[in-house]
C-alpha positions as CSV (number, residue, x, y, z in Angstrom):
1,X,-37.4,-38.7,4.7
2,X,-36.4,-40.6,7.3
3,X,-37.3,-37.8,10.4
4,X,-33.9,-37.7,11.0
5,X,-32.4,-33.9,11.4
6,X,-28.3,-34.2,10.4
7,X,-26.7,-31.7,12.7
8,X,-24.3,-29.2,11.9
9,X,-20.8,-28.4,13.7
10,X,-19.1,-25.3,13.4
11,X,-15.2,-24.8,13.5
12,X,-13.2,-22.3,14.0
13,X,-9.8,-21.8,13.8
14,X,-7.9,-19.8,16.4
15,X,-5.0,-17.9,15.9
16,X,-3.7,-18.1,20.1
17,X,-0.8,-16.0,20.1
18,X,-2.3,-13.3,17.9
19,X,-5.6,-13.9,20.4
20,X,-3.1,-12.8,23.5
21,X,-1.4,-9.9,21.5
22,X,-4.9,-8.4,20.9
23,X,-5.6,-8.1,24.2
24,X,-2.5,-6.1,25.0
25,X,-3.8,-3.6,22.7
26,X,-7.7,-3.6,24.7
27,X,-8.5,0.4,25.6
28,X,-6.2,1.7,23.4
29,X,-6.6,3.2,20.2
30,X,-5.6,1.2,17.2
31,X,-5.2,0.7,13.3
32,X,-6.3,-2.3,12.7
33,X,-5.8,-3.5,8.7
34,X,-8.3,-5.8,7.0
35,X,-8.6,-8.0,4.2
36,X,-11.2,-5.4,3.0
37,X,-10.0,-1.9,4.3
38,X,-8.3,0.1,7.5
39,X,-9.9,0.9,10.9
40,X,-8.6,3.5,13.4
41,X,-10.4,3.9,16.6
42,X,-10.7,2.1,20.5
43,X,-10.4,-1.4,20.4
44,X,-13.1,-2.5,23.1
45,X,-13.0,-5.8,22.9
46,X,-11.0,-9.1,22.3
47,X,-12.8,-12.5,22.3
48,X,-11.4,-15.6,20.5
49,X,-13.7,-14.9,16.8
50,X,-13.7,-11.2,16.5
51,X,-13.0,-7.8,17.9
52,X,-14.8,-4.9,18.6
53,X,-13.5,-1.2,17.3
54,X,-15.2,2.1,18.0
55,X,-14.9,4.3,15.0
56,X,-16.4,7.5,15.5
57,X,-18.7,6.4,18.4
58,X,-19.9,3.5,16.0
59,X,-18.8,0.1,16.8
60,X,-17.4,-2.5,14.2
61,X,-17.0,-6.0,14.9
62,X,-14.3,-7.4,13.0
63,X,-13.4,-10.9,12.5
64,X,-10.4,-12.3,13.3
65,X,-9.7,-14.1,10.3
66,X,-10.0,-11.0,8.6
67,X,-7.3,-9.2,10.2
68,X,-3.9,-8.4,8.0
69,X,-2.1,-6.4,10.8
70,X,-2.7,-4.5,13.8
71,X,-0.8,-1.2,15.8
72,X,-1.3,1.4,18.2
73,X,-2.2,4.7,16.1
């Protein structure tokens, strides 16, 4: 080897308009559909990646990309 490290990038795709709808949903309680399965409870918090959702005083971060539909319960 050469001592060279080879450095890795990450992307990330952002979905901006469903990005700005989530926020208008922030604080209020919510069904939020996955790839994977439903989750009703109080969406915390947006940021660009992922969202946070209180279920049952147990919070579940929930990627973006992973997100079929969302609505206020």
């Amino acid at each position: 080897m050469s001592g060279k490290q080879s450095e890795v990038g990450l992307v990330s795709i952002v979905d901006s308009y469903l990005y700005q709808r989530l926020h208008s949903f922030r604080g209020k309680w919510v069904v939020i559909n996955t790839t994977k399965n439903p989750l009703q409870g109080l969406l915390h918090s947006v940021s660009p990646d992922h969202v946070v959702i209180e279920v049952s005083d147990t919070p579940f971060y929930v990627r973006i990309q992973e997100i079929v539909w969302i609505t206020e319960a």
